[in-house]
PDB file of N, CA, C and O in Angstrom:
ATOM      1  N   UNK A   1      16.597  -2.675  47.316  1.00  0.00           N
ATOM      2  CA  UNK A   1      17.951  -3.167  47.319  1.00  0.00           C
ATOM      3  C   UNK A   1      18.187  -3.960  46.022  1.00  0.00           C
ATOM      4  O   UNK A   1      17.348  -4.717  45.534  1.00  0.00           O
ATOM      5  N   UNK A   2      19.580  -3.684  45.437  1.00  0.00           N
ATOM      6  CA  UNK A   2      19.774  -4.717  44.358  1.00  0.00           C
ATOM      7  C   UNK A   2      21.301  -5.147  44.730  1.00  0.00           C
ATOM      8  O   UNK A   2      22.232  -4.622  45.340  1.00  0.00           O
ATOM      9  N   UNK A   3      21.011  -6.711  43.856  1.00  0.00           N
ATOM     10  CA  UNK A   3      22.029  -6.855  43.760  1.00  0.00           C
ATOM     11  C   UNK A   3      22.888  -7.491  42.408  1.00  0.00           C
ATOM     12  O   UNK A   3      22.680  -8.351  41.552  1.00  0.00           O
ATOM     13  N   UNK A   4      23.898  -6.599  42.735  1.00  0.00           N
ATOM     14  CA  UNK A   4      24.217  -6.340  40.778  1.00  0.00           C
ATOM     15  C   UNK A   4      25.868  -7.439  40.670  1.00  0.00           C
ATOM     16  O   UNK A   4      26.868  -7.296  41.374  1.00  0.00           O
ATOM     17  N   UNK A   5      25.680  -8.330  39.717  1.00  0.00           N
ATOM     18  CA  UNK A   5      26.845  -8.843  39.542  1.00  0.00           C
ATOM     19  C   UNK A   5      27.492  -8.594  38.032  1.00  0.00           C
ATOM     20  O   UNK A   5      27.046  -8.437  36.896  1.00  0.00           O
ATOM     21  N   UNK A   6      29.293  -8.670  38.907  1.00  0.00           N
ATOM     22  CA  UNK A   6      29.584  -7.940  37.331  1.00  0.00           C
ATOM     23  C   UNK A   6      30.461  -9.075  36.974  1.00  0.00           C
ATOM     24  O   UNK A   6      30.776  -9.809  37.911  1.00  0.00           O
ATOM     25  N   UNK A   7      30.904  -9.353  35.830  1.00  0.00           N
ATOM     26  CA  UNK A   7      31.713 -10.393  35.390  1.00  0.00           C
ATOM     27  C   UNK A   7      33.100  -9.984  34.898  1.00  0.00           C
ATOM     28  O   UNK A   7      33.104  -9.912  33.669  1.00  0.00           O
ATOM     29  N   UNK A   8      34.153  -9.723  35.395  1.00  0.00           N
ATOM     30  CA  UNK A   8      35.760  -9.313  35.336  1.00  0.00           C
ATOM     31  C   UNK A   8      36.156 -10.126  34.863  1.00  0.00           C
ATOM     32  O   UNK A   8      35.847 -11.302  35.056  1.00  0.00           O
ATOM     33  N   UNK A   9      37.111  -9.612  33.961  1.00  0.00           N
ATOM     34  CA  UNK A   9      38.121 -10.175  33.158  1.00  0.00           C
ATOM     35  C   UNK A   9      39.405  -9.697  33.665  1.00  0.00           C
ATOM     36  O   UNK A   9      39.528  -8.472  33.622  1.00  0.00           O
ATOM     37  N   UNK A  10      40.383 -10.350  34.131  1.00  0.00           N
ATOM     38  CA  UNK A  10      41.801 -10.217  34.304  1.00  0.00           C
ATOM     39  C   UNK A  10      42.207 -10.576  36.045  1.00  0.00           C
ATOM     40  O   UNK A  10      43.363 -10.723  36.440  1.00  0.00           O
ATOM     41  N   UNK A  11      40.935 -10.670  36.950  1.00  0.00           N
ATOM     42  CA  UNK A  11      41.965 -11.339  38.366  1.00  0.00           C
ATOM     43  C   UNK A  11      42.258 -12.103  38.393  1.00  0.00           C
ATOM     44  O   UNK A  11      41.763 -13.087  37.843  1.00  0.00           O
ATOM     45  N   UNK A  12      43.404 -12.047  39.173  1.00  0.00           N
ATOM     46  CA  UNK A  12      44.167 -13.637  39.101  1.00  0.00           C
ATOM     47  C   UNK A  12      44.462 -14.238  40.369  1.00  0.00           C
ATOM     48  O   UNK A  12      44.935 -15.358  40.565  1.00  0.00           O
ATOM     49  N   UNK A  13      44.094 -13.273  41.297  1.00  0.00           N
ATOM     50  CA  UNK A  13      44.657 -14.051  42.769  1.00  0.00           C
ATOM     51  C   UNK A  13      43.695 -12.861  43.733  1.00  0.00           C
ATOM     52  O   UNK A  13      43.093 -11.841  43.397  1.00  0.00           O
ATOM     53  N   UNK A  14      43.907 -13.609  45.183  1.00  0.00           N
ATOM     54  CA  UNK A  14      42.989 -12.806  46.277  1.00  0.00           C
ATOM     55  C   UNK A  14      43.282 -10.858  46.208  1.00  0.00           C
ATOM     56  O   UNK A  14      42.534  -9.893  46.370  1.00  0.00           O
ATOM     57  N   UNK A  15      44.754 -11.015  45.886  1.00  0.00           N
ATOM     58  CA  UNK A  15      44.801  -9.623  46.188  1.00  0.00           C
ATOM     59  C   UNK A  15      43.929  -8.441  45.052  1.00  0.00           C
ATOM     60  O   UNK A  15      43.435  -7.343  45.311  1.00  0.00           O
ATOM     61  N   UNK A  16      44.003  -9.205  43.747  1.00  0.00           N
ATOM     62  CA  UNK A  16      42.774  -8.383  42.592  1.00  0.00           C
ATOM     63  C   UNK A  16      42.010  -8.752  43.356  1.00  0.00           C
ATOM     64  O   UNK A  16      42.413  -8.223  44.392  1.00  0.00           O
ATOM     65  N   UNK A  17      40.936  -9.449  43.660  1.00  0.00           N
ATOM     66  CA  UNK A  17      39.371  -9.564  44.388  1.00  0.00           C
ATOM     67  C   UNK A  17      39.859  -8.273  45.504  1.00  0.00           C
ATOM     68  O   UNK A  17      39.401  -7.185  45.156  1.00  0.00           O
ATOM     69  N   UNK A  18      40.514  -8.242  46.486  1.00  0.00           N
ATOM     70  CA  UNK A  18      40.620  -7.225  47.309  1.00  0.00           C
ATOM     71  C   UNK A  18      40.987  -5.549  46.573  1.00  0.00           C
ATOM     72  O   UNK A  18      40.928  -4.479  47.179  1.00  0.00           O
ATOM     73  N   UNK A  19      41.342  -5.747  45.203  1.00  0.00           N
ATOM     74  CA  UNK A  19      42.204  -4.186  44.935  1.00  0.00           C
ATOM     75  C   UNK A  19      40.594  -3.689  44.158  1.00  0.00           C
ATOM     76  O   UNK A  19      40.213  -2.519  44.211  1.00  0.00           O
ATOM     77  N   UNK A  20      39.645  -4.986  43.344  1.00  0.00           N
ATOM     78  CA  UNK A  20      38.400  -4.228  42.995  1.00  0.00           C
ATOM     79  C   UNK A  20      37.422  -3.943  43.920  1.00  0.00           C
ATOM     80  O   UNK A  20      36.748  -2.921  43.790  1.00  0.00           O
ATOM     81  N   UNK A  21      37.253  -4.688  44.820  1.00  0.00           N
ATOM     82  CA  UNK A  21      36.272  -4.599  46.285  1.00  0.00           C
ATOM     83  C   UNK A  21      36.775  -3.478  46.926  1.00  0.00           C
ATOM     84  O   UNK A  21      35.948  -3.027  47.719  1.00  0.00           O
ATOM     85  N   UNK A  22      38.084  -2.691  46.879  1.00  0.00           N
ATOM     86  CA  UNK A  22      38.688  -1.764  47.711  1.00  0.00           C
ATOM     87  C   UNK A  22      38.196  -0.663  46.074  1.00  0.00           C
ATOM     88  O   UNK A  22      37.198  -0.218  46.641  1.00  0.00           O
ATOM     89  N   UNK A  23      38.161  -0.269  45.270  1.00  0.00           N
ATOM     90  CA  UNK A  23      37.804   0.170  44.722  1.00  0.00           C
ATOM     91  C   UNK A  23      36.497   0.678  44.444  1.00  0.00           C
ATOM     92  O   UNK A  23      36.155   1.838  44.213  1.00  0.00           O
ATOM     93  N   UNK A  24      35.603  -0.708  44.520  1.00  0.00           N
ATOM     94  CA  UNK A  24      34.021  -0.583  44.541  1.00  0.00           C
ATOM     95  C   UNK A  24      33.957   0.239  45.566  1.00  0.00           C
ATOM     96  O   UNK A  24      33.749   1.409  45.244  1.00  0.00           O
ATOM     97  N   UNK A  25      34.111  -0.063  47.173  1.00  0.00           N
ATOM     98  CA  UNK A  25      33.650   0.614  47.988  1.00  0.00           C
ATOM     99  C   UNK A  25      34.393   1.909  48.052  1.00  0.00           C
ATOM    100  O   UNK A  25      33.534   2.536  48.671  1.00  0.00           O
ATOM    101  N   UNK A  26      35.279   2.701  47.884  1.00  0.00           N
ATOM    102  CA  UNK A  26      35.546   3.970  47.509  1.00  0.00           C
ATOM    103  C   UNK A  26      34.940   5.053  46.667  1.00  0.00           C
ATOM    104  O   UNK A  26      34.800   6.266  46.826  1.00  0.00           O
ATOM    105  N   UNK A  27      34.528   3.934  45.415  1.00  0.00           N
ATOM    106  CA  UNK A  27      34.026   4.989  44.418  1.00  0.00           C
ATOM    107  C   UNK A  27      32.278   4.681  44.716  1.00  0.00           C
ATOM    108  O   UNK A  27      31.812   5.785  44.996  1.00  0.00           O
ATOM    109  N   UNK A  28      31.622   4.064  44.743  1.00  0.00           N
ATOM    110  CA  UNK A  28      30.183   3.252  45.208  1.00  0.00           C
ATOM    111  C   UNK A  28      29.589   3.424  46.352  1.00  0.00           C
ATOM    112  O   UNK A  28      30.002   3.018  47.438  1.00  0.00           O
ATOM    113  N   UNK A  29      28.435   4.132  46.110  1.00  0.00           N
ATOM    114  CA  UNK A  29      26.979   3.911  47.810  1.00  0.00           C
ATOM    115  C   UNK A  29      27.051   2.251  47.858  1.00  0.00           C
ATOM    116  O   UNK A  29      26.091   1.522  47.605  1.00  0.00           O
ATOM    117  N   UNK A  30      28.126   1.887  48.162  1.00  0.00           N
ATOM    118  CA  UNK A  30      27.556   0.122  48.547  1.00  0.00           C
ATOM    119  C   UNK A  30      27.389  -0.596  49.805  1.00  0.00           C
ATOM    120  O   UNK A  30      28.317  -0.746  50.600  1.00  0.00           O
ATOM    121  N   UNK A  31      26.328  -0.994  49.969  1.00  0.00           N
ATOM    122  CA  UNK A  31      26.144  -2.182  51.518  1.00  0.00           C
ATOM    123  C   UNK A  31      27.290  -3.482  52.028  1.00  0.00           C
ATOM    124  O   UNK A  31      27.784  -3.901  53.074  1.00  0.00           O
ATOM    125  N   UNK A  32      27.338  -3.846  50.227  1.00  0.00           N
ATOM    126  CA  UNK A  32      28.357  -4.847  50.569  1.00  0.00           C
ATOM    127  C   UNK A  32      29.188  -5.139  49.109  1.00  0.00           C
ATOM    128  O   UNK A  32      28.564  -4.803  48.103  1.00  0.00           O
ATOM    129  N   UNK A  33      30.358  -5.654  48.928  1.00  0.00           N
ATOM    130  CA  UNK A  33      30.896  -6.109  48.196  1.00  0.00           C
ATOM    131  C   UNK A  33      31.650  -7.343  47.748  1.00  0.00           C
ATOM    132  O   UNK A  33      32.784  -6.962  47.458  1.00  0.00           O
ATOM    133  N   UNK A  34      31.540  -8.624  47.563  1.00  0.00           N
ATOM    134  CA  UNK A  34      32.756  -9.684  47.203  1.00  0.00           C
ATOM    135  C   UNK A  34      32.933 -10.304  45.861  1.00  0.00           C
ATOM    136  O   UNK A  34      32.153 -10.333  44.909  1.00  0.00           O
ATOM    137  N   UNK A  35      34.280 -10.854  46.012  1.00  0.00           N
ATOM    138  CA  UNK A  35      34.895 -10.990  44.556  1.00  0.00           C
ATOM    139  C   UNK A  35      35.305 -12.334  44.930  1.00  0.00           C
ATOM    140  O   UNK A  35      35.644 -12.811  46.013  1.00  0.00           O
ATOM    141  N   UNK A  36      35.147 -12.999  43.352  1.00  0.00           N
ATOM    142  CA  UNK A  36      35.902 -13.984  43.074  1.00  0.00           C
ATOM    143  C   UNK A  36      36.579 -14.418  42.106  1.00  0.00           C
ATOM    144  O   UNK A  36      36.032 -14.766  41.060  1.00  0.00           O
ATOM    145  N   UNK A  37      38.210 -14.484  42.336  1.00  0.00           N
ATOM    146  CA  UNK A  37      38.734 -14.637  40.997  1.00  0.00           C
ATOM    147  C   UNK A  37      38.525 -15.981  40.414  1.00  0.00           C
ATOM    148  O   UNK A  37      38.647 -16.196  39.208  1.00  0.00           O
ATOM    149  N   UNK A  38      38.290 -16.651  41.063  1.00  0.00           N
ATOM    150  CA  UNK A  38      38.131 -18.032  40.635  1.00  0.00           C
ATOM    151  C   UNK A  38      36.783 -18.210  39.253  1.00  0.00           C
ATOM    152  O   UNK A  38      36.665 -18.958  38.283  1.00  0.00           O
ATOM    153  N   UNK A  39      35.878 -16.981  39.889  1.00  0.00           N
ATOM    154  CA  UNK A  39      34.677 -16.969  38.888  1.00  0.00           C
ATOM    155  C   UNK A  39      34.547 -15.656  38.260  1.00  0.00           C
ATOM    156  O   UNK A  39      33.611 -15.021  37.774  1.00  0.00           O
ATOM    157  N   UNK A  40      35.990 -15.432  38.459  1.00  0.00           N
ATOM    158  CA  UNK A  40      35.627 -13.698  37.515  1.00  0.00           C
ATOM    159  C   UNK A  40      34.617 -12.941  37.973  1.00  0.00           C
ATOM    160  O   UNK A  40      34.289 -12.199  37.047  1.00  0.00           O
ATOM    161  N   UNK A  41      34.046 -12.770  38.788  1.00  0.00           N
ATOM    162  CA  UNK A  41      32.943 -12.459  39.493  1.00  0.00           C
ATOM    163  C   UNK A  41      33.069 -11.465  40.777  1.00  0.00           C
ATOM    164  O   UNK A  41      33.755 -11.741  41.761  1.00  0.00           O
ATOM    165  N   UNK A  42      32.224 -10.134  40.614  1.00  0.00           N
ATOM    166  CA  UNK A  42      32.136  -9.288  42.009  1.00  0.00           C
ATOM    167  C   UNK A  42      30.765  -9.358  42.073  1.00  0.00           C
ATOM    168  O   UNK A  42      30.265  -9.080  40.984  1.00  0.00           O
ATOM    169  N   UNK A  43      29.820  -9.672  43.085  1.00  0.00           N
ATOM    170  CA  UNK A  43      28.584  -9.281  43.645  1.00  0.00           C
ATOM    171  C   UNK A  43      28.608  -8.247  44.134  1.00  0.00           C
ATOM    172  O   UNK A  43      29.694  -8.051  44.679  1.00  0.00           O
ATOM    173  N   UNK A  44      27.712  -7.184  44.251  1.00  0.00           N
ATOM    174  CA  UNK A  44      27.439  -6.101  44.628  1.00  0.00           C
ATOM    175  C   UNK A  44      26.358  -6.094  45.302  1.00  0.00           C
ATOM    176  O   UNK A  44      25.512  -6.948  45.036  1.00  0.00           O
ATOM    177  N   UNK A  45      26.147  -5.262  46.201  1.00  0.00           N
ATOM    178  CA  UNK A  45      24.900  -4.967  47.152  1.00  0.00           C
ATOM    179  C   UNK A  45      24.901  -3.653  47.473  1.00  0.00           C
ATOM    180  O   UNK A  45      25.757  -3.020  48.091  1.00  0.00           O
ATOM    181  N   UNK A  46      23.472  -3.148  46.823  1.00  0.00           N
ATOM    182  CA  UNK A  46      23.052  -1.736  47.285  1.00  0.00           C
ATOM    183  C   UNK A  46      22.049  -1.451  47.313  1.00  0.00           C
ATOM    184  O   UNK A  46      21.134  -2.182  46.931  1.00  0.00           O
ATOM    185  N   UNK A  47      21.897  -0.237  47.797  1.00  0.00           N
ATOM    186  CA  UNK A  47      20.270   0.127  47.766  1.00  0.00           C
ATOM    187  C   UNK A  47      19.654   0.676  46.883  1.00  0.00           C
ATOM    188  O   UNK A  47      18.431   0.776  46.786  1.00  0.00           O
ATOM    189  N   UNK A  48      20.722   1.195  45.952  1.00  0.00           N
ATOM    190  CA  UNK A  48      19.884   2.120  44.706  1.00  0.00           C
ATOM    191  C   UNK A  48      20.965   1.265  43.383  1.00  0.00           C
ATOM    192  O   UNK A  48      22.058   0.703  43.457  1.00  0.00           O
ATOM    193  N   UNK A  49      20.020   1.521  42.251  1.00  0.00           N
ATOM    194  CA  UNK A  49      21.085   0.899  41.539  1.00  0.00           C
ATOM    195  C   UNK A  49      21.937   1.408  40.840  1.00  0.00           C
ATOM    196  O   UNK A  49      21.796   2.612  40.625  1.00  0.00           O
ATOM    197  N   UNK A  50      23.258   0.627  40.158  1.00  0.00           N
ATOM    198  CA  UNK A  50      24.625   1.749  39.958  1.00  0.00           C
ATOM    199  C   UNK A  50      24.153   1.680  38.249  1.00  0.00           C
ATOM    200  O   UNK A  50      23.831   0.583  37.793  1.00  0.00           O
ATOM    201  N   UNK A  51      24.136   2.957  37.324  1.00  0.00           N
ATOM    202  CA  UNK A  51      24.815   2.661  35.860  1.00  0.00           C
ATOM    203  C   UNK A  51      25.814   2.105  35.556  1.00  0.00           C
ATOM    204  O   UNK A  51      26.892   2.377  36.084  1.00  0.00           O
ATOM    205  N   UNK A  52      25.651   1.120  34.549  1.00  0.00           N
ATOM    206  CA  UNK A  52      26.616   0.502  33.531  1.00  0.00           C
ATOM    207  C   UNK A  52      27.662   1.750  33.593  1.00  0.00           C
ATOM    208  O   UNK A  52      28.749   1.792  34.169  1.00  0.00           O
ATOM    209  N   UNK A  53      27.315   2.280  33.189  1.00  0.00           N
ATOM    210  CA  UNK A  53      28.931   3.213  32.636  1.00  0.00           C
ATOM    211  C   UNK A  53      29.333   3.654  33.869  1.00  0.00           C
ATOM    212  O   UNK A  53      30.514   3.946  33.683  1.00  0.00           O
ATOM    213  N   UNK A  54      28.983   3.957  35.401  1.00  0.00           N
ATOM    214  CA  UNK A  54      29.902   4.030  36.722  1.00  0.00           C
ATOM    215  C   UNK A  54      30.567   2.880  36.763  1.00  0.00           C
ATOM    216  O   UNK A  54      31.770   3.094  36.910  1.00  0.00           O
ATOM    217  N   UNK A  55      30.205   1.359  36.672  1.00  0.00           N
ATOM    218  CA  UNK A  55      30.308   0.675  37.377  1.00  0.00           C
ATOM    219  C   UNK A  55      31.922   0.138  36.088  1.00  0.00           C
ATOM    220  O   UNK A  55      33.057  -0.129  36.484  1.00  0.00           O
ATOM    221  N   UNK A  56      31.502   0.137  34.779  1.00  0.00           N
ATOM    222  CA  UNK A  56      32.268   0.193  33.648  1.00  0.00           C
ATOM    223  C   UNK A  56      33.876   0.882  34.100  1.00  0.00           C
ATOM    224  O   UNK A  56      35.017   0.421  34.075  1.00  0.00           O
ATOM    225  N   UNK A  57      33.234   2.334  34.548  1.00  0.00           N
ATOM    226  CA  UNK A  57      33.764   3.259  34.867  1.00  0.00           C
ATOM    227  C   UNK A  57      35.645   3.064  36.164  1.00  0.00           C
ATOM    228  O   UNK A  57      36.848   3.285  36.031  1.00  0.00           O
ATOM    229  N   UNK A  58      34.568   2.465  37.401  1.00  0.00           N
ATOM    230  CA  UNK A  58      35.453   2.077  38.540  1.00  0.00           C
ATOM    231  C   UNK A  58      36.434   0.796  37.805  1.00  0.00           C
ATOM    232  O   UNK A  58      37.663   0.746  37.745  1.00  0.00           O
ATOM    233  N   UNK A  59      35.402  -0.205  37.278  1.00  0.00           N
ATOM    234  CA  UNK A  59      36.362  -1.311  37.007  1.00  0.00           C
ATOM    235  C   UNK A  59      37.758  -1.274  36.235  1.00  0.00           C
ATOM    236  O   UNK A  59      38.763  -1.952  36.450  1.00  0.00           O
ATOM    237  N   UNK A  60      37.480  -0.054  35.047  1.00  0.00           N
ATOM    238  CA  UNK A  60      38.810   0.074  34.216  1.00  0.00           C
ATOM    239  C   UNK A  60      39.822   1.001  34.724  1.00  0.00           C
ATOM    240  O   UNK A  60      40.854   1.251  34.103  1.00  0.00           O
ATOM    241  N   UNK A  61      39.422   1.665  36.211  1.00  0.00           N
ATOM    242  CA  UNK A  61      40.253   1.724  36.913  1.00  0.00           C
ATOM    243  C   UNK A  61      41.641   1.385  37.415  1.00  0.00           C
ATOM    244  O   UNK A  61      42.790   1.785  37.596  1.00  0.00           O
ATOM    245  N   UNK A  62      40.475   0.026  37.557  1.00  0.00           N
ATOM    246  CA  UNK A  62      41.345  -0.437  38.828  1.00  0.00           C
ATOM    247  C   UNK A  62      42.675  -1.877  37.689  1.00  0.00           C
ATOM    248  O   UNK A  62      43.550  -2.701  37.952  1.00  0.00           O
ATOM    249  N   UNK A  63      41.937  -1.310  36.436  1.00  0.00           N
ATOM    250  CA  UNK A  63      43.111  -2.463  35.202  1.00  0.00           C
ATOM    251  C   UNK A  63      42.363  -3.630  34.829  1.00  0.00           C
ATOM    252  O   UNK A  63      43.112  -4.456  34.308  1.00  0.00           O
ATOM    253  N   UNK A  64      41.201  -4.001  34.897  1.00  0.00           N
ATOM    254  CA  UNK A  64      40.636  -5.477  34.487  1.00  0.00           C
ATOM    255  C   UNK A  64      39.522  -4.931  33.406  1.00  0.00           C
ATOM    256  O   UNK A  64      39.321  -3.747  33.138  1.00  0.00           O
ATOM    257  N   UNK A  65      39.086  -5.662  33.049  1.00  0.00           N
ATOM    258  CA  UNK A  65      38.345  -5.345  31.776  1.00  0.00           C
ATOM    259  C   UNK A  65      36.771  -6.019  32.422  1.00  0.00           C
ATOM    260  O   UNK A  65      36.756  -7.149  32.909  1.00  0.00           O
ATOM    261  N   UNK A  66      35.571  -5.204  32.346  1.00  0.00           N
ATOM    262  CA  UNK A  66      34.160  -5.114  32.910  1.00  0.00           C
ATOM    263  C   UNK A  66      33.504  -5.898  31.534  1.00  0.00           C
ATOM    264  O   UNK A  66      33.213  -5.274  30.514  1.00  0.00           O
ATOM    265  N   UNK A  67      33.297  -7.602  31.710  1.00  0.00           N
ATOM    266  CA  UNK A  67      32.108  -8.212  30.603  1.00  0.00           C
ATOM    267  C   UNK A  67      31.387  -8.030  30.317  1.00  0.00           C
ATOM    268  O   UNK A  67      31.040  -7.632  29.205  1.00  0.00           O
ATOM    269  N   UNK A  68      30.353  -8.436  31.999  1.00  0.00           N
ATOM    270  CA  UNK A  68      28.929  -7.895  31.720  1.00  0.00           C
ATOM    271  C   UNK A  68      28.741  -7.792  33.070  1.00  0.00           C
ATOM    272  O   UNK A  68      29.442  -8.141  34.020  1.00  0.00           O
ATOM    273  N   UNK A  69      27.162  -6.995  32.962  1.00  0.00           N
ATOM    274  CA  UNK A  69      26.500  -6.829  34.515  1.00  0.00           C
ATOM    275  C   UNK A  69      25.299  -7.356  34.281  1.00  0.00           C
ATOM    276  O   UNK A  69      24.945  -7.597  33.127  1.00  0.00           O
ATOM    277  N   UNK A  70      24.372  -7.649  35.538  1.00  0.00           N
ATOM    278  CA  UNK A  70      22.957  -8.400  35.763  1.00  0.00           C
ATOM    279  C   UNK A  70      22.653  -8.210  36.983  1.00  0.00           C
ATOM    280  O   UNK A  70      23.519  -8.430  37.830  1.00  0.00           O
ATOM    281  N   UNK A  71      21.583  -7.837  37.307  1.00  0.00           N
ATOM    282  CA  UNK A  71      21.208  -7.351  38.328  1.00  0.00           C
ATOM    283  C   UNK A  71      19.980  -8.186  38.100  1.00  0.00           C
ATOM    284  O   UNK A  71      19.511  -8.765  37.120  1.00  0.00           O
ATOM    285  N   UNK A  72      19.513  -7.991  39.772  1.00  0.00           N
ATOM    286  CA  UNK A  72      18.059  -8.383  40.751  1.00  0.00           C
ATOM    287  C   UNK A  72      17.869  -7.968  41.840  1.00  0.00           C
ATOM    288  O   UNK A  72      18.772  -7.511  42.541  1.00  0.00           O
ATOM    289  N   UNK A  73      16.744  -8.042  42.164  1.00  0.00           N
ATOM    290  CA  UNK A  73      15.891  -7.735  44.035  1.00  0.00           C
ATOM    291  C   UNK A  73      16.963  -8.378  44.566  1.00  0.00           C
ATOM    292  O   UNK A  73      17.328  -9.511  44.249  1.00  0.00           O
ATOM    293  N   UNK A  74      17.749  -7.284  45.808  1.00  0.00           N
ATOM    294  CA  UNK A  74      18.218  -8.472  46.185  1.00  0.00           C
ATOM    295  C   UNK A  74      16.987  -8.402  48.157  1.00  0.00           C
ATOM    296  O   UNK A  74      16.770  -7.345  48.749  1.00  0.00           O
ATOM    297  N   UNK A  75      16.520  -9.672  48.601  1.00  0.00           N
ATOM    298  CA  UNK A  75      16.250  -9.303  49.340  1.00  0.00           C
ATOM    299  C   UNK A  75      16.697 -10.457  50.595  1.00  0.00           C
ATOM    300  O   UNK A  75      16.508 -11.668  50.482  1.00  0.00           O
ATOM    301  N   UNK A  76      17.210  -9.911  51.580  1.00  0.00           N
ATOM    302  CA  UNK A  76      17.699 -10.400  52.843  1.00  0.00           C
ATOM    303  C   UNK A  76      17.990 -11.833  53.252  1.00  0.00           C
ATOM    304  O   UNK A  76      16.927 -12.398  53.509  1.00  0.00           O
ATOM    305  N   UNK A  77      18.710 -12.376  53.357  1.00  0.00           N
ATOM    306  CA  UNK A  77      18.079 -13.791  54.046  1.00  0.00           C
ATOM    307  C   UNK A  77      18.148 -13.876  55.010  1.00  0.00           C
ATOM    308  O   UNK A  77      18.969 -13.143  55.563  1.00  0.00           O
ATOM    309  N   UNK A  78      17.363 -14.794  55.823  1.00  0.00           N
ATOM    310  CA  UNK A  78      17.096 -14.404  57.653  1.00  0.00           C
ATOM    311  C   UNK A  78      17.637 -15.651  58.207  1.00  0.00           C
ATOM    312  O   UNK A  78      17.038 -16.470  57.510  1.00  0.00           O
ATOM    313  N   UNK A  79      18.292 -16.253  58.911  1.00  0.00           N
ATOM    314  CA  UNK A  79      18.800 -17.211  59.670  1.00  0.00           C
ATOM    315  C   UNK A  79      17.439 -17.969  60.286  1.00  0.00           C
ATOM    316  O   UNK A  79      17.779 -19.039  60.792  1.00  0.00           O
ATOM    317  N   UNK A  80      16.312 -17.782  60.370  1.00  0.00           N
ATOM    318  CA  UNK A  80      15.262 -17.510  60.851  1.00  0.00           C
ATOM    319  C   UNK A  80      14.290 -18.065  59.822  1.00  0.00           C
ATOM    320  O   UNK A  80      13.365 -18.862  59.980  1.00  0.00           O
ATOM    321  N   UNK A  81      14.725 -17.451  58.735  1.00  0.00           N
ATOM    322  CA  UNK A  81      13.951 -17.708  57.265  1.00  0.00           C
ATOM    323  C   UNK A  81      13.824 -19.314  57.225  1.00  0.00           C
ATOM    324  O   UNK A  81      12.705 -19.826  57.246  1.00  0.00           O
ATOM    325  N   UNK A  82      14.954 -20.073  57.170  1.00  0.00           N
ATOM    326  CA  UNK A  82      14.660 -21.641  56.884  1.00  0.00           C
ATOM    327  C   UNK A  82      13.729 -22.468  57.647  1.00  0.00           C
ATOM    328  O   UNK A  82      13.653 -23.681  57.451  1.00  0.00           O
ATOM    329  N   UNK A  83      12.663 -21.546  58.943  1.00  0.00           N
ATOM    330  CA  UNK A  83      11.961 -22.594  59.515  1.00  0.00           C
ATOM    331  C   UNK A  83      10.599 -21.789  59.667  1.00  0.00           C
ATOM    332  O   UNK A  83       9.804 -21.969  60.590  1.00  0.00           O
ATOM    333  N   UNK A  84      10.441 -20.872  58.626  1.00  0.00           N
ATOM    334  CA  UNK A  84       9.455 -20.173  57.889  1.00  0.00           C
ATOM    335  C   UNK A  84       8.940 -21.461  56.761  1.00  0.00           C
ATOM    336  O   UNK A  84       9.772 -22.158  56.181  1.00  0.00           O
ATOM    337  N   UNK A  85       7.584 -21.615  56.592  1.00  0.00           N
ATOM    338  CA  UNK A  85       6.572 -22.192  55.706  1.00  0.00           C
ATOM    339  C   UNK A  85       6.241 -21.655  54.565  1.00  0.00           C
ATOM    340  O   UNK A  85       5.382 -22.184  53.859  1.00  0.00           O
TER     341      UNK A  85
END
């Protein structure tokens, strides 16, 4: 699983976070998706990882301009986990 964050340029309110998250998951194998315009920011969650130029690809879509991406493991957190040693 990874999870890939991309850094957007141009949302300005909830409904961009909802028009690229409605985008991601249309065009994207994704588990999960959220946005924040406040941080220019979509997290991504999947199981395989996406190319720069798909992900490039969906964003200039949808009208905002794609900064950068960074990815990592993403792996689970368990409710359960915090009383693990």
């Amino acid at each position: 699983m990874f999870e890939i964050t991309l850094e957007i340029d141009g949302m300005m309110c909830n409904m961009c976070e909802a028009h690229v998250n409605n985008a991601v998951r249309n065009s994207l194998n994704v588990k999960k998706v959220t946005s924040s315009h406040a941080d220019g920011r979509t997290v991504i969650i999947a199981a395989e990882d996406i190319p720069d130029e798909k992900l490039r690809e969906v964003i200039a879509e949808t009208g905002y301009e794609l900064k950068g991406v960074s990815r990592k493991p993403y792996e689970k957190k368990s409710l359960f986990g915090v009383f693990k040693k």
